[in-house]
FIKOLZA-1660 file (N, C-alpha, C; in steps of 0.1 Angstrom, whole numbers, plus 5000, padded with zeros to 4 digits):
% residues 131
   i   px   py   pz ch aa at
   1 4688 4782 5074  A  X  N
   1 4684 4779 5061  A  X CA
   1 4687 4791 5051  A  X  C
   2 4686 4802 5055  A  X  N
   2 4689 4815 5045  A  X CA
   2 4702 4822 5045  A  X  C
   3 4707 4810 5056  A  X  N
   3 4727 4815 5053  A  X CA
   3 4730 4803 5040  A  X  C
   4 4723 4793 5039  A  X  N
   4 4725 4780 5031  A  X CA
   4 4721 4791 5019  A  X  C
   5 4712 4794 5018  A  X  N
   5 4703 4800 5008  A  X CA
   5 4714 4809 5000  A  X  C
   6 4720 4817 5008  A  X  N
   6 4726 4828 5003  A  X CA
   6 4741 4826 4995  A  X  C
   7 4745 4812 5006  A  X  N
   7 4757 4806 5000  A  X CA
   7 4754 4799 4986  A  X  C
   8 4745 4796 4983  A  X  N
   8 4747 4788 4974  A  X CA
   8 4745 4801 4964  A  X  C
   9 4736 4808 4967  A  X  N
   9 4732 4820 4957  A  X CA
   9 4744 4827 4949  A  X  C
  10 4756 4831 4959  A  X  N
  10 4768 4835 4958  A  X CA
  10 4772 4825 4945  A  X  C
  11 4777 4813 4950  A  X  N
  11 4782 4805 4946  A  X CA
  11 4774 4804 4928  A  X  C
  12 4763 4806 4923  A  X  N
  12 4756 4808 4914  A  X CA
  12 4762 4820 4908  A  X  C
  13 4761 4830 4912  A  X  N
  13 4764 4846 4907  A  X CA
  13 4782 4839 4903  A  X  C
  14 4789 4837 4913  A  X  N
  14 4802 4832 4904  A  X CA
  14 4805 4826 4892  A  X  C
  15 4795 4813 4892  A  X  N
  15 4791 4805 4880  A  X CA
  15 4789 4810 4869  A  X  C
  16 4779 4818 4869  A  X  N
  16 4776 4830 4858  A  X CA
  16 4784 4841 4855  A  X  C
  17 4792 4848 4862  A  X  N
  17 4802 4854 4860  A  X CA
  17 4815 4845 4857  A  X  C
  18 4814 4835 4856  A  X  N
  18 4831 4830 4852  A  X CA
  18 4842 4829 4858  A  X  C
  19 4837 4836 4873  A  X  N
  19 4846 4836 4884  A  X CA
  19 4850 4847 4886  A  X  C
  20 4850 4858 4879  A  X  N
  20 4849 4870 4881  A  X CA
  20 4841 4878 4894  A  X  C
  21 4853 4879 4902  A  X  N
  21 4847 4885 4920  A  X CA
  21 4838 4894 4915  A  X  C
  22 4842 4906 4904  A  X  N
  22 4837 4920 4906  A  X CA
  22 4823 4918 4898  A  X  C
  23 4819 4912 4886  A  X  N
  23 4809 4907 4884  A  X CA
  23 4799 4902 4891  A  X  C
  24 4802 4889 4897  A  X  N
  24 4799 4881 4906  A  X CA
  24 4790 4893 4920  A  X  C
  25 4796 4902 4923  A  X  N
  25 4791 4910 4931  A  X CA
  25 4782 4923 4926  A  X  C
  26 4784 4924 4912  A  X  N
  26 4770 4929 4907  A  X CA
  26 4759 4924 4903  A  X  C
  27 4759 4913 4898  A  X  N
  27 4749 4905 4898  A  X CA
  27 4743 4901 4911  A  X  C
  28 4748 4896 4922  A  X  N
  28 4740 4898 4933  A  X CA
  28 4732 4911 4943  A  X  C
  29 4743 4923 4940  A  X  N
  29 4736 4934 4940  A  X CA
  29 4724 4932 4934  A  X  C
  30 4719 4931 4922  A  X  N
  30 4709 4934 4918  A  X CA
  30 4700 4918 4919  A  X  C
  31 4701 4908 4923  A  X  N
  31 4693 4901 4930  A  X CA
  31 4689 4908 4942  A  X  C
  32 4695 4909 4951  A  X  N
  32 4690 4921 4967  A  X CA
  32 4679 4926 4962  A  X  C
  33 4678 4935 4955  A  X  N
  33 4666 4944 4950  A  X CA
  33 4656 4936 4954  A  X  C
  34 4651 4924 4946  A  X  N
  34 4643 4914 4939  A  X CA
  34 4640 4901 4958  A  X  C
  35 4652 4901 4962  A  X  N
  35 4654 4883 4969  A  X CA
  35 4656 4891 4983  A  X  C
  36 4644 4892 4991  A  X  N
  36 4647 4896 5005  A  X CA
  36 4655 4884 5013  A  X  C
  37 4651 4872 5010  A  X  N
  37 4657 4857 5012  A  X CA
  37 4672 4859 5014  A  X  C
  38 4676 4865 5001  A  X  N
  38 4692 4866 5000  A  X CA
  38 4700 4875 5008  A  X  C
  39 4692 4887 5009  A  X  N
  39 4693 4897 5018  A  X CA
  39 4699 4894 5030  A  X  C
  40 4686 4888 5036  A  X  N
  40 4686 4886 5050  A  X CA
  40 4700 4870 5048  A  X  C
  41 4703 4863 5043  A  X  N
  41 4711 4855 5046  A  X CA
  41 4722 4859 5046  A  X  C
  42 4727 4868 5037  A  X  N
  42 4741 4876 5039  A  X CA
  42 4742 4884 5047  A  X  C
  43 4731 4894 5057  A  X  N
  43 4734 4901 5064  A  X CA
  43 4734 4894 5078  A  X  C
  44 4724 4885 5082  A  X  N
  44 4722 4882 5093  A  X CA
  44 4738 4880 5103  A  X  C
  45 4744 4870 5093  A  X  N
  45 4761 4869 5104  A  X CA
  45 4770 4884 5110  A  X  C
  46 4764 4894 5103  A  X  N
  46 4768 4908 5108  A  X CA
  46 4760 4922 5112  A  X  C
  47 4746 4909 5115  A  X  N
  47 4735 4920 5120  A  X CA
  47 4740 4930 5134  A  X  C
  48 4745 4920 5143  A  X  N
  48 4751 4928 5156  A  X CA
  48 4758 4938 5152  A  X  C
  49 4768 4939 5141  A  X  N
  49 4778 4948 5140  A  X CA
  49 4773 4957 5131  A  X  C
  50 4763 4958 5124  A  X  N
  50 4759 4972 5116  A  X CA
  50 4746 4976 5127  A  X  C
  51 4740 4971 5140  A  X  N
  51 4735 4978 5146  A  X CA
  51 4743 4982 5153  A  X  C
  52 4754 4979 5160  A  X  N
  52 4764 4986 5168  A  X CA
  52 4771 4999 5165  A  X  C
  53 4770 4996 5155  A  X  N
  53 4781 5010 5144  A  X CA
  53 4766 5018 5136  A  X  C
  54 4753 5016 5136  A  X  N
  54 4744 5024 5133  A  X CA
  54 4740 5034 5150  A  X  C
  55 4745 5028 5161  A  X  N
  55 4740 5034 5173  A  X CA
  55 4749 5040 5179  A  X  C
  56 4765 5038 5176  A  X  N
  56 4774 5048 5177  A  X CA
  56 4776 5060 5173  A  X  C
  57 4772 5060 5159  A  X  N
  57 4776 5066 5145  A  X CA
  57 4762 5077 5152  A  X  C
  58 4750 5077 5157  A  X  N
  58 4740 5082 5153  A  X CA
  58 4742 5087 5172  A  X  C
  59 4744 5084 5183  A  X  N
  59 4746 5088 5198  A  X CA
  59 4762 5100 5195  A  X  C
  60 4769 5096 5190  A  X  N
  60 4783 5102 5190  A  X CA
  60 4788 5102 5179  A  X  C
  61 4786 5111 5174  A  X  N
  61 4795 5114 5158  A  X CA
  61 4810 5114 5157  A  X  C
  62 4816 5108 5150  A  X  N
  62 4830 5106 5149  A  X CA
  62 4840 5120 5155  A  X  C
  63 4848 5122 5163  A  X  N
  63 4857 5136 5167  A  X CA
  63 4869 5132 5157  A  X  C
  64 4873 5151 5153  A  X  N
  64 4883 5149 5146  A  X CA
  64 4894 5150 5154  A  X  C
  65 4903 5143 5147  A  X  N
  65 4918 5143 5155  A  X CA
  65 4926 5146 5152  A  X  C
  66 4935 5157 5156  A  X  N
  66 4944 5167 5150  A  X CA
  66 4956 5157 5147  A  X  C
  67 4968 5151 5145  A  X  N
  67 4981 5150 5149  A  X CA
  67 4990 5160 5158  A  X  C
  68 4985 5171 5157  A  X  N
  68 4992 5179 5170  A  X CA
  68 4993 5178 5186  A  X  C
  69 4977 5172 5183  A  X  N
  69 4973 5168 5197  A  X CA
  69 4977 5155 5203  A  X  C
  70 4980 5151 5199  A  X  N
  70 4985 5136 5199  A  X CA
  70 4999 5139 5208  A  X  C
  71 5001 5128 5214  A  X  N
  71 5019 5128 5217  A  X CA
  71 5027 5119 5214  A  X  C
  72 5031 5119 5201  A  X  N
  72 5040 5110 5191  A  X CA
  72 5050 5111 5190  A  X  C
  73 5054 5123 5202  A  X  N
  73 5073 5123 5200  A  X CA
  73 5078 5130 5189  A  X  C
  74 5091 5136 5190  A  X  N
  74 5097 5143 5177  A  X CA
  74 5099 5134 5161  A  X  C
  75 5096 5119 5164  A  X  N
  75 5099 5112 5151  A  X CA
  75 5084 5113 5150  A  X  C
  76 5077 5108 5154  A  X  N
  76 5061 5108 5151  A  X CA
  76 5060 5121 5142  A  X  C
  77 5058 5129 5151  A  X  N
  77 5054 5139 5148  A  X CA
  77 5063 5148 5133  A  X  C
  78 5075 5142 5133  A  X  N
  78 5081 5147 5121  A  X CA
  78 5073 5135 5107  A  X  C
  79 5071 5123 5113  A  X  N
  79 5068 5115 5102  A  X CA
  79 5051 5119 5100  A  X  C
  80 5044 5122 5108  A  X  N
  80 5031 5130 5107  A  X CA
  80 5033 5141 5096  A  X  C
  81 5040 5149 5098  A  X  N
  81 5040 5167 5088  A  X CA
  81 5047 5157 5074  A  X  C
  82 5056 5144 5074  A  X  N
  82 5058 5143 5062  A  X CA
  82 5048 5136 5054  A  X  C
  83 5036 5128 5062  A  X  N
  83 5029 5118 5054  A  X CA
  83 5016 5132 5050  A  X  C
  84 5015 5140 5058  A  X  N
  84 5003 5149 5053  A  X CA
  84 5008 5156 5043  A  X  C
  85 5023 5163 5043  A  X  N
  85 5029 5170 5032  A  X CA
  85 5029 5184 5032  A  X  C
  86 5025 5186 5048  A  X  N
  86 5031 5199 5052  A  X CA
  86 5045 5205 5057  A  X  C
  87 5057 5195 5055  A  X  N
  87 5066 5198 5056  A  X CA
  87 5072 5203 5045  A  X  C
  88 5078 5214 5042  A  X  N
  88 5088 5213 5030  A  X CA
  88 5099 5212 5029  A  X  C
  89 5106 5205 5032  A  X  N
  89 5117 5201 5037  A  X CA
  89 5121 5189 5025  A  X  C
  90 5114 5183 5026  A  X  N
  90 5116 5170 5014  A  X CA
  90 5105 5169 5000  A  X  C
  91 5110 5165 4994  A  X  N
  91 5105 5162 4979  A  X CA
  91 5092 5154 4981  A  X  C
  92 5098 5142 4983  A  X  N
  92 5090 5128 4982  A  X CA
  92 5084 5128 4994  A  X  C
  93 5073 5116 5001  A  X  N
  93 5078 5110 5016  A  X CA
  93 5090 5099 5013  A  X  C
  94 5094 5098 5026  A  X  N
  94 5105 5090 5026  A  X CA
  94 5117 5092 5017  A  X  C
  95 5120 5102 5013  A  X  N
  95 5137 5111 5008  A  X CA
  95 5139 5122 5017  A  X  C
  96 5151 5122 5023  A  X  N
  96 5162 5127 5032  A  X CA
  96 5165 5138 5028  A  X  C
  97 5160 5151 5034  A  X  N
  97 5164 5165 5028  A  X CA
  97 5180 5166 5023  A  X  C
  98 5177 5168 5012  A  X  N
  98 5192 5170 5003  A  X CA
  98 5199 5179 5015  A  X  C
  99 5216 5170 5015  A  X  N
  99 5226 5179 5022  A  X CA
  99 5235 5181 5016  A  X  C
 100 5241 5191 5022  A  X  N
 100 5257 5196 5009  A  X CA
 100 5260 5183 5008  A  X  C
 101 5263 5178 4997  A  X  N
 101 5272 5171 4990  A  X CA
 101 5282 5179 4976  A  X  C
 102 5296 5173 4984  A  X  N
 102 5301 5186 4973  A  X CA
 102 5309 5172 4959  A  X  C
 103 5309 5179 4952  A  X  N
 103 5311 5167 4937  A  X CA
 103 5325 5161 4942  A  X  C
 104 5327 5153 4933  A  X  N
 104 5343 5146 4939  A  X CA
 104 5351 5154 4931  A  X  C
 105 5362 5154 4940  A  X  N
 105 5377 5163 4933  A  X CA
 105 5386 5148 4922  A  X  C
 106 5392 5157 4917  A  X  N
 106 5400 5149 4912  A  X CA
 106 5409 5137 4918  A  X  C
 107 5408 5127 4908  A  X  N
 107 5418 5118 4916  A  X CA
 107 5431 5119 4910  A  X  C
 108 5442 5114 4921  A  X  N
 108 5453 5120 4927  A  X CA
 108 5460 5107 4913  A  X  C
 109 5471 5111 4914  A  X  N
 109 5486 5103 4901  A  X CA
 109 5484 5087 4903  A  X  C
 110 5482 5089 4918  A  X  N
 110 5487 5071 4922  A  X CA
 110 5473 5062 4916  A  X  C
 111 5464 5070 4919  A  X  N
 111 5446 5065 4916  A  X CA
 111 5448 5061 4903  A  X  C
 112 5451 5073 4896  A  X  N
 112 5454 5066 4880  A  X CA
 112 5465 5062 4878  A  X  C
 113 5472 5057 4881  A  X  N
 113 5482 5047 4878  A  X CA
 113 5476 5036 4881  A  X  C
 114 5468 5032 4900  A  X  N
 114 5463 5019 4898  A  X CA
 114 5458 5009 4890  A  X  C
 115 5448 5023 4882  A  X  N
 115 5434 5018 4876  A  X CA
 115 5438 5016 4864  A  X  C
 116 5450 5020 4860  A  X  N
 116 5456 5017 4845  A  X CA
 116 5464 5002 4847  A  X  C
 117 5467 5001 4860  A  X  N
 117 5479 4992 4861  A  X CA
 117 5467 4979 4858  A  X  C
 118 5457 4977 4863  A  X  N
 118 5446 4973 4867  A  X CA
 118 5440 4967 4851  A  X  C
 119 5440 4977 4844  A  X  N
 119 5432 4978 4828  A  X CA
 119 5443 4969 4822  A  X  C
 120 5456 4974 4820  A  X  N
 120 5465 4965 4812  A  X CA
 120 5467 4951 4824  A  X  C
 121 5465 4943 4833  A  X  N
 121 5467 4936 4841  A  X CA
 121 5456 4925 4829  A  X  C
 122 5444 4934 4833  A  X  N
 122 5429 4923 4827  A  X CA
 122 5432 4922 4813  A  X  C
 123 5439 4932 4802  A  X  N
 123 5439 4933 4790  A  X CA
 123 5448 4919 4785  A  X  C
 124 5458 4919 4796  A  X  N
 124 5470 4910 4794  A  X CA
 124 5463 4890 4795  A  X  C
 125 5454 4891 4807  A  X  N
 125 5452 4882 4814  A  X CA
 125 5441 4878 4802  A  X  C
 126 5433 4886 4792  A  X  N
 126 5423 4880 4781  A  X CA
 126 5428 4874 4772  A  X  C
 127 5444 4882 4766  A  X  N
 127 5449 4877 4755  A  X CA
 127 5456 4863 4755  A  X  C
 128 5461 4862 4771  A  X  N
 128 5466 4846 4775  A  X CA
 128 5454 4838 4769  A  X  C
 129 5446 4839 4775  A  X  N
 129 5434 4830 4777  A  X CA
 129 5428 4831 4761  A  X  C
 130 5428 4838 4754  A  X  N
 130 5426 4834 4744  A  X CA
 130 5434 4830 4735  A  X  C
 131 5446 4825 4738  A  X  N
 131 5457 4819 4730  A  X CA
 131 5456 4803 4734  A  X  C
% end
């Protein structure tokens, strides 16, 4: 009866908000205060799991976990120093440490000849077409 209870309650707080999720969920915040009824109908489907995780959390406190410790291999472990940002090696994540790239040389007689031959070819082939 107070899962029924709760759904409809929900279903109300939407109403009133317009459909607005983030409303919708402050307005029932502040019924909770007021509606133990409501309370208990929204929690009860995940009572097991917030006593499970209140008796872990409180027997064994979370351990930290280094990435060093771990064995992730040389990509892991390189993609680890890039997502923390202790590598300096790259800018961004995910950009490729700059390598010599050297600028382009000049192009050679025949390159510009093509690209001219190319230019008057298309220049020729517009003036057809527009006759």
């Amino acid at each position: 009866m107070s899962h029924e209870y709760a759904i409809s309650r929900v279903k109300d707080a939407l109403e009133k908000s317009g459909g607005n999720h983030l409303k919708a969920q402050r307005l029932i915040l502040s019924w909770l205060e007021k509606d133990h009824t409501l309370l208990f109908g929204l929690v009860t489907p995940h009572i097991q799991s917030i006593i499970t995780h209140a008796i872990a959390h409180v027997t064994k406190p979370p351990k930290k976990i280094s990435f060093k410790d771990q064995k992730a291999g040389e990509f892991g472990n390189s993609l680890l120093e890039s997502l923390s940002g202790k590598s300096g090696d790259t800018g961004t994540f995910g950009e490729a440490a700059p390598r010599g790239i050297s600028k382009p040389g000049k192009a050679s007689k025949t390159h510009i000849d093509a690209i001219n031959a190319l230019v008057s070819a298309s220049k020729n082939k517009s003036k057809k077409s527009k006759k």
